[in-house]
VEXDREN-2710 file (C-alpha; in Angstrom, 1 decimal):
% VEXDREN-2710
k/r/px/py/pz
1/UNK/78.8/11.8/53.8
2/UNK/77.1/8.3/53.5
3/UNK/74.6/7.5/50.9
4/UNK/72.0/4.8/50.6
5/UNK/70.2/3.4/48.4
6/UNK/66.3/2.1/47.5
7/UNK/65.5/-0.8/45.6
8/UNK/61.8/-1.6/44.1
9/UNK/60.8/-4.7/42.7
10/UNK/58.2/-4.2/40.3
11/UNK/55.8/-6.9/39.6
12/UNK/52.8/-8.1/36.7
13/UNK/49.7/-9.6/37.7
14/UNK/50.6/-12.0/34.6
15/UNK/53.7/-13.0/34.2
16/UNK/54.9/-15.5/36.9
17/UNK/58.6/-14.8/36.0
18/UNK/60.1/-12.4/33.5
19/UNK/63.0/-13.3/30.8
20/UNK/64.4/-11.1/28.5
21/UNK/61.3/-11.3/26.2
22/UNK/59.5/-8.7/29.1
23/UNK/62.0/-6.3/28.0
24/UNK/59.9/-4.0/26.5
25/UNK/57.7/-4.0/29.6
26/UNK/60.3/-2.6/32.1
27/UNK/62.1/0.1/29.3
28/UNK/58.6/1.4/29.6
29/UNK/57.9/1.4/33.5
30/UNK/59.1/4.3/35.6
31/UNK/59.5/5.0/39.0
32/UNK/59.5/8.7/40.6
33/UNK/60.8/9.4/44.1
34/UNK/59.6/12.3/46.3
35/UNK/60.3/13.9/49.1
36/UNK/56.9/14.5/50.5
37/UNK/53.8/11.8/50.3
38/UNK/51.9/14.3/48.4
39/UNK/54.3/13.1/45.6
40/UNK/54.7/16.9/44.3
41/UNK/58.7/17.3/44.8
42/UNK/60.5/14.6/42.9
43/UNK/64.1/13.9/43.6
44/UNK/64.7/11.4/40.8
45/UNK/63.5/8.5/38.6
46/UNK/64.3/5.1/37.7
47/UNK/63.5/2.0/35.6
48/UNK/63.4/-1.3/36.4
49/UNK/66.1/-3.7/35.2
50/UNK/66.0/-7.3/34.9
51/UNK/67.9/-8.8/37.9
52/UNK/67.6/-13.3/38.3
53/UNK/63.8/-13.5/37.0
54/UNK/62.7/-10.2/38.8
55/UNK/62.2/-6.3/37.7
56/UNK/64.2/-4.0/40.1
57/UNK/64.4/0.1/39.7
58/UNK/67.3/1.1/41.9
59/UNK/67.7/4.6/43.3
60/UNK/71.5/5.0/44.4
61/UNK/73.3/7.9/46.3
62/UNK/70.0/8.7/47.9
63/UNK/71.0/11.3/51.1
64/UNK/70.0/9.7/54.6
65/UNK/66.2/10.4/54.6
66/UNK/62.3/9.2/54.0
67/UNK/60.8/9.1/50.8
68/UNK/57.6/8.1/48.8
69/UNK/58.4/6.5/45.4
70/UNK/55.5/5.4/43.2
71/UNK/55.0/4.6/39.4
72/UNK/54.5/7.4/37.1
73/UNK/54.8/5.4/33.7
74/UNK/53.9/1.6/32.8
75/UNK/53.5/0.1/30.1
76/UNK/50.6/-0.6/27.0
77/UNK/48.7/-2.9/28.2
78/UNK/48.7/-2.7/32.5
79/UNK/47.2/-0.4/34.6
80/UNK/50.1/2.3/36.3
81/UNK/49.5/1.4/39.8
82/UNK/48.6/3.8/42.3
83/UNK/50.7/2.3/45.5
84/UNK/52.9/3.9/47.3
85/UNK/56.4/3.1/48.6
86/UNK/57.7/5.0/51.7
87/UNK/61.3/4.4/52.3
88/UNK/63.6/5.5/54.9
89/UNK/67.4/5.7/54.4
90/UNK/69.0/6.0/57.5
91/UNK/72.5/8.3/58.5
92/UNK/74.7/4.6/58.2
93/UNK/73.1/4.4/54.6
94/UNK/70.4/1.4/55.3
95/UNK/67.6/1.4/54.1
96/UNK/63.9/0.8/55.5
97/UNK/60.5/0.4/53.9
98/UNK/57.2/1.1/55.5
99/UNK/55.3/-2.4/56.2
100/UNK/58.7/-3.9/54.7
101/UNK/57.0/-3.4/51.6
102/UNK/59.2/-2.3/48.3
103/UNK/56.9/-4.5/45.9
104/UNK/54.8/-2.7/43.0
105/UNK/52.8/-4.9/40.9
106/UNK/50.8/-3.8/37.8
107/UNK/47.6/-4.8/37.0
108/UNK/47.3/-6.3/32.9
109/UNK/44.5/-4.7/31.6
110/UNK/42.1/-7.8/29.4
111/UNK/39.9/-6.3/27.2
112/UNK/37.2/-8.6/25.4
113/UNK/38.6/-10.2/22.3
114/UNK/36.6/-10.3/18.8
115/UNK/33.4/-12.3/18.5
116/UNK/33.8/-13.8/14.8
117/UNK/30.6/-15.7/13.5
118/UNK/31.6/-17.7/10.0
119/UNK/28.7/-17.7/8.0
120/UNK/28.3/-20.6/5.0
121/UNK/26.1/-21.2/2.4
122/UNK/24.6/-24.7/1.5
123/UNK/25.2/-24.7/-2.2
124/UNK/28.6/-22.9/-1.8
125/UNK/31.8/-25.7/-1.1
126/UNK/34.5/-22.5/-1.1
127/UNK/33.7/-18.8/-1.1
128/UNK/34.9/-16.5/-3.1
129/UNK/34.8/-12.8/-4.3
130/UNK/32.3/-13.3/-6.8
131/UNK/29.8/-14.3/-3.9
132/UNK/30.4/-10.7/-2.3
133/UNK/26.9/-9.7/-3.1
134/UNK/25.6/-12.8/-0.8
135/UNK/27.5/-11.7/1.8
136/UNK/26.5/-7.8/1.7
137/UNK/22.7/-9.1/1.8
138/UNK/23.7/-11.3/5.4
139/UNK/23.5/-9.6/8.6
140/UNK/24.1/-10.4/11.8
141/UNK/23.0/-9.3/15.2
142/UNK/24.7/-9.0/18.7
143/UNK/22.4/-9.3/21.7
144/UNK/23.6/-9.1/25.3
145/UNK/20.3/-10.7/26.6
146/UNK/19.1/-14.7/25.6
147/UNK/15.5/-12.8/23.9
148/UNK/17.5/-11.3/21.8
149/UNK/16.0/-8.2/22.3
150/UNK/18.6/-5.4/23.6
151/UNK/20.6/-5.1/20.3
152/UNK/24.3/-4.4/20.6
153/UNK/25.8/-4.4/17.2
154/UNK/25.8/-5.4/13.8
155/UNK/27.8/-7.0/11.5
156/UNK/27.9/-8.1/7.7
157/UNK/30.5/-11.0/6.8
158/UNK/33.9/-10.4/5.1
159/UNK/35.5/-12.9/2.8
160/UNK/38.7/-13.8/4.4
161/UNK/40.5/-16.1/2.7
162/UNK/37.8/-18.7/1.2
163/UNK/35.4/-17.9/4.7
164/UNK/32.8/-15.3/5.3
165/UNK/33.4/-13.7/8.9
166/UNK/31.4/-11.5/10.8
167/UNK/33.2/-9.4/13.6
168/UNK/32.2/-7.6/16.7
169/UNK/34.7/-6.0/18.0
170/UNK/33.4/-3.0/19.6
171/UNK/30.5/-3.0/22.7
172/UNK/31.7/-6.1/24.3
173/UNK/32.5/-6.2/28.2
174/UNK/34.7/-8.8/30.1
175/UNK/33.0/-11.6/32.1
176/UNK/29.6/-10.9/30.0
177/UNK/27.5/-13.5/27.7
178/UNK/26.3/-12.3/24.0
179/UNK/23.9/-13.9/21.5
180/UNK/24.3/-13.8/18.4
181/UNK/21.8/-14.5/14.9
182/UNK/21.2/-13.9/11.5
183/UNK/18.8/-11.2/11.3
184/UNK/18.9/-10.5/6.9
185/UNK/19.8/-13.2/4.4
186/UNK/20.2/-13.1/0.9
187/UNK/17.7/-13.9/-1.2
188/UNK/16.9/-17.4/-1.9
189/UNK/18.3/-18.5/1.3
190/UNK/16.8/-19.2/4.2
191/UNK/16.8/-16.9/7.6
192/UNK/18.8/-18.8/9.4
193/UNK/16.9/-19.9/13.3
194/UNK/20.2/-20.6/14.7
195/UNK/21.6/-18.6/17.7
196/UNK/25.2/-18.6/18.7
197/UNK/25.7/-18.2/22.0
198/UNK/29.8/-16.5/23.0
199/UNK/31.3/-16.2/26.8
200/UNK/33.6/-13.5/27.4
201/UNK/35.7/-14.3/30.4
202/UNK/37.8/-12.0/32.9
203/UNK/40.9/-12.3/30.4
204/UNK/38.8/-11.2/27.3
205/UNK/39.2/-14.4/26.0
206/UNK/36.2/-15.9/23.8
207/UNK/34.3/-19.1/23.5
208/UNK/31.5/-20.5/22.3
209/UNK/28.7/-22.6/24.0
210/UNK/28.0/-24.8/20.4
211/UNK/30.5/-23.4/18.0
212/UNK/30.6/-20.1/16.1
213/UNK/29.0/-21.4/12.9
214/UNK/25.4/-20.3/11.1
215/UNK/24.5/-22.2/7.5
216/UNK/22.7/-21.0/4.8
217/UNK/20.0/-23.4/3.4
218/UNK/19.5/-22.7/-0.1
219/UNK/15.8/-22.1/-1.2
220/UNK/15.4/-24.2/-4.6
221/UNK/12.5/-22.9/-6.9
222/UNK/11.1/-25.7/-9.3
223/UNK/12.4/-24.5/-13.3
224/UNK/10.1/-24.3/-15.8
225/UNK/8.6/-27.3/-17.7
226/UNK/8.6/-26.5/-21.3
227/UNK/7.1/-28.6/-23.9
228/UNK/7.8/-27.7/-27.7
229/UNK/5.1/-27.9/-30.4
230/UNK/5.9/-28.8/-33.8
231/UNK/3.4/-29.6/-37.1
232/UNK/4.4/-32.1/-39.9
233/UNK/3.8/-29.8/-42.8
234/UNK/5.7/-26.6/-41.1
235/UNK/9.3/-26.8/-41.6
236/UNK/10.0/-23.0/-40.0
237/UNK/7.3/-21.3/-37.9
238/UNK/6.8/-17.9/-38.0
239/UNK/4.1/-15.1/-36.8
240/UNK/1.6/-16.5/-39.9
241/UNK/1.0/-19.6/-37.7
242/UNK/-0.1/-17.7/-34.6
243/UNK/-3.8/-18.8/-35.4
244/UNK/-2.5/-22.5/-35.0
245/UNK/-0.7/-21.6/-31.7
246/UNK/-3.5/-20.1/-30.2
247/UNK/-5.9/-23.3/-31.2
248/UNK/-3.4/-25.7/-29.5
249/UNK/-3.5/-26.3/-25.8
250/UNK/-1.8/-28.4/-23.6
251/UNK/-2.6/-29.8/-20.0
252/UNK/-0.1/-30.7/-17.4
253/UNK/-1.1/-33.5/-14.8
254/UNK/0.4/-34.8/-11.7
255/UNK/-0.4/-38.6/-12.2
256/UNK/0.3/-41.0/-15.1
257/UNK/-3.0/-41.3/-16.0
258/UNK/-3.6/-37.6/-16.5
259/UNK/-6.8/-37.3/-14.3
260/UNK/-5.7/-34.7/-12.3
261/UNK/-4.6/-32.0/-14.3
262/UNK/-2.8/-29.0/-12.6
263/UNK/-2.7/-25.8/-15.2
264/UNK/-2.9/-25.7/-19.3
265/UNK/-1.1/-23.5/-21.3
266/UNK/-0.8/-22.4/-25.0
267/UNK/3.0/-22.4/-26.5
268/UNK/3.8/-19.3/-28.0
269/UNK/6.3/-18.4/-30.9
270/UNK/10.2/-18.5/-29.5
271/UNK/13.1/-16.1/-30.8
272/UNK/14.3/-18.9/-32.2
273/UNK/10.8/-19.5/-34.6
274/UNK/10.3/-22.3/-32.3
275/UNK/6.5/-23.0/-30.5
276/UNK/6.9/-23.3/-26.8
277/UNK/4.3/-23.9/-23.9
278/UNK/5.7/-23.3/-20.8
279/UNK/4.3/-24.3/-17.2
280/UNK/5.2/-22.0/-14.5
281/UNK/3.5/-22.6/-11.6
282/UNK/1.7/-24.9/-9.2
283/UNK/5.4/-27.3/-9.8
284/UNK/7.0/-29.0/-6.8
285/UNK/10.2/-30.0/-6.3
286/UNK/11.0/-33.9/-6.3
287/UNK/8.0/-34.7/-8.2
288/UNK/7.0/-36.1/-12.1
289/UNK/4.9/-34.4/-14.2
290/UNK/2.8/-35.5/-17.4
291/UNK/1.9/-33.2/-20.4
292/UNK/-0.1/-34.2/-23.0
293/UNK/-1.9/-31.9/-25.8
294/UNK/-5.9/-31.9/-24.7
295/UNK/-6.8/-29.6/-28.1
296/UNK/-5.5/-29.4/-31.6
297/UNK/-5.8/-26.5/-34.2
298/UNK/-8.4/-27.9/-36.5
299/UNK/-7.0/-29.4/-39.7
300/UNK/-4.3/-31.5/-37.7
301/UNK/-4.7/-34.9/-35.6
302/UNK/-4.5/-34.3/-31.6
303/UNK/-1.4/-35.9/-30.2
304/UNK/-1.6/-39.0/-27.9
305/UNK/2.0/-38.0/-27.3
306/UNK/2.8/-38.2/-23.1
307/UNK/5.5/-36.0/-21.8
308/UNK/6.9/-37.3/-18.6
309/UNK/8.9/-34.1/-16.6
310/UNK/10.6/-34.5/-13.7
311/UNK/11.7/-31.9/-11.3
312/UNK/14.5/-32.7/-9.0
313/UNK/15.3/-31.5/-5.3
314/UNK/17.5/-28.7/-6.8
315/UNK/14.2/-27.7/-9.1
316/UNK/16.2/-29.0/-12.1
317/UNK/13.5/-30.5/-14.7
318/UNK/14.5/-33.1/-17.4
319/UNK/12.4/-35.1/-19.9
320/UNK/12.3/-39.0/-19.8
321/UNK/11.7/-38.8/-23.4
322/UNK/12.2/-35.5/-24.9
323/UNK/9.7/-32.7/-24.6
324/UNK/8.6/-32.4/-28.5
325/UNK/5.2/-32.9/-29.4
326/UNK/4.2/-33.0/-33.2
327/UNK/0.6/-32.4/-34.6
328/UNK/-0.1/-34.6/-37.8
329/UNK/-2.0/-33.0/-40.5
330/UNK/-4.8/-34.5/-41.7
331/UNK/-5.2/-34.5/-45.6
332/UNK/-8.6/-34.5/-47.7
333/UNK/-8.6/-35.7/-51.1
334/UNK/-8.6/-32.8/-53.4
335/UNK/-11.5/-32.7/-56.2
336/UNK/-10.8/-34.7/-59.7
337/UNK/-12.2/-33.2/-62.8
338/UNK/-12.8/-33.9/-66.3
339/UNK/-13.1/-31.4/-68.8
340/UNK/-16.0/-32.4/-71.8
341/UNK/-15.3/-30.9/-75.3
342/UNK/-17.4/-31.1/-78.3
343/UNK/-15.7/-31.0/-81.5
344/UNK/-18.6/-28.8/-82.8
345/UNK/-19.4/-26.4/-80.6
346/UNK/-16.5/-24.2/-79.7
347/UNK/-18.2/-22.3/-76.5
348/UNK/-20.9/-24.3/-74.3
349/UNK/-23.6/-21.9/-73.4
350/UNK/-27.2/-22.6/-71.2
351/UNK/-28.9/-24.0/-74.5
352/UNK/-26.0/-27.0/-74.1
353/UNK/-27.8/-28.4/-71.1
354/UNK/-29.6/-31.3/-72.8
355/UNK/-26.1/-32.4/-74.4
356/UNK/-24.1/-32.1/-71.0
357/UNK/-27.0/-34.3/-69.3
358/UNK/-26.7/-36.8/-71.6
359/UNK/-22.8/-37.1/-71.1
360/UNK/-22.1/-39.6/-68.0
361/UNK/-18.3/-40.4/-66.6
362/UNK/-17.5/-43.4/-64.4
363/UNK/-15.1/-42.9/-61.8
364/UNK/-13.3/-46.0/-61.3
365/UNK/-10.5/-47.4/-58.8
366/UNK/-8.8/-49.5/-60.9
367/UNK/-6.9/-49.9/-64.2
368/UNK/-9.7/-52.4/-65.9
369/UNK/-12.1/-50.0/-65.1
370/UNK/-14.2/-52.6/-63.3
371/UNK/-15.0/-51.1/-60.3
372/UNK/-16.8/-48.3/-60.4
373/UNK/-17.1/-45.6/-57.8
374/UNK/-19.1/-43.0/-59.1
375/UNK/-20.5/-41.6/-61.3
376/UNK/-20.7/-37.7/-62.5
377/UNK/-22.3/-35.8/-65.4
378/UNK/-21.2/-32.4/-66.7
END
């Protein structure tokens, strides 16, 4: 009896010529031949081979007839293709394929790749995981329309490596456009306007119109001005000088010639026994600031002390020349007095009035006792 045999050649939509790198692909590919086009009675199976650059599955001792062979396994990654072969082996053992077709080809199934967004900060040169909380508080949204209205995802960055990613990996379609932007930032950063805009083409594969990269812009707040109150006859201040505190006052100005004053405040007793006035608010960034007391406690000399401030672009504030202030305290002569004794009267009484107006001390401010200041009876 003579036999024949059927040969398929089994293509892939992307691969142009296989090597022995496709391997895998045709060890997973099989072929099923049947006696009847309904493809219910198979008669055997086969697997393609690599054979000069092409994929061949070879049925041998096939008995003279016509048969439908079609692919009933392919591999990860392609579509198993639904054509069907219908070959005739004839009683001297050739072979015969309807349309002279003995070609399969599978389809390689794309599927859209990731859509990574790397998110930065400003202030930040190199992230790391001690700014994980910054990158829990960002969020990013996937739109499929340019409003940026029919929501498709989320995503939150991951530190990978020193860079925060976001990923979308699930929701996305071949051949479709997405938009993407930052929907939450952390706090003290500012909502980023940005929008990235990513093309998914017919091979899954990703790019971006301008890049894939939304920044951060750090919010700066202004620091406190503080200005520290001291008094030339207090060495260590404590909660007995509060009454001094609360009579002192300083006024903070925006121009040199303090005209224009912008808030006042009253420095209050420190941990540290130190008196501290401290401006919070109305201060701008990149801008000087001049303090100067405007009321003393009474019993001390008002300063004429200027405080220059400054307050950077990163709200940093530093002192042109220091931030101390010192209240002088003014002194009043004490009284001087003279006690008068009798040698014969050992306790003055009323009726010693006469005596004591007849007594008469000069007071004089100098040695000689030649010029007189005053002049005082007992």
């Amino acid at each position: 009896e003579i036999f024949g045999s059927v040969v398929i050649k089994k293509l892939y939509s992307d691969i142009d010529t296989l090597t022995t790198d496709n391997a895998s692909l045709l060890a997973n590919t099989t072929f099923t031949m049947y006696t009847d086009y309904a493809c219910t009675n198979a008669v055997a199976t086969a697997t393609p081979i690599l054979v000069g650059g092409e994929a061949v599955a070879t049925f041998t001792n096939v008995v003279p007839g016509t048969y439908c062979i079609k692919e009933t396994a392919g591999p990860e990654g392609y579509t198993v293709s639904s054509e069907k072969i219908v070959a005739t082996v004839g009683v001297t053992g050739l072979t015969a394929y309807a349309e002279s077709k003995n070609t399969i080809t599978n389809e390689k199934i794309y599927t859209p790749g990731n859509i990574e967004i790397e998110k930065t900060y400003s202030d930040i040169a190199s992230l790391s995981s001690s700014n994980t909380a910054l990158l829990n508080e960002t969020v990013f949204t996937l739109y499929s329309d340019e409003a940026c209205t029919n929501i498709v995802a989320t995503a939150k960055p991951v530190l990978v490596g020193d860079k925060a990613i976001a990923t979308f990996a699930s929701g996305l379609e071949l051949d479709k456009t997405y938009y993407i932007k930052e929907t939450s930032a952390p706090a003290n950063y500012e909502l980023s306007s940005d929008v990235i805009v990513a093309n998914i083409d017919s091979f899954g594969v990703v790019t971006f119109t301008a890049g894939n990269k939304i920044e951060n812009q750090r919010i700066y707040t202004p620091g406190n001005i503080e200005v520290e109150k001291t008094y030339s006859d207090i060495t260590s201040l404590t909660a007995e000088n509060v009454g001094l505190l609360n009579n002192t006052v300083f006024t903070l100005y925006s121009d040199a010639e303090c005209t224009n004053a912008v808030a006042t405040a009253k420095p209050i007793l420190t941990t540290g026994n130190k008196a501290v006035a401290t401006f919070t608010s109305g201060i701008e960034l990149n801008k000087t600031y001049y303090i100067k007391e405007t009321q003393a406690p009474a019993g001390y000399t008002i300063s004429t002390t200027v405080i220059t401030a400054v307050v950077d672009a990163f709200g940093g504030v530093s002192y042109t020349s220091g931030n101390k202030v010192t209240n002088q305290k003014i002194y009043t002569p004490g009284k001087i007095e003279v006690q008068k004794l009798y040698s014969d009267i050992d306790a003055l009484t009323a009726e010693h009035a006469a005596i004591l107006a007849g007594t008469v001390f000069t007071l004089y401010s100098d040695a000689e006792c030649t010029n007189a200041i005053a002049t005082k009876s007992p």
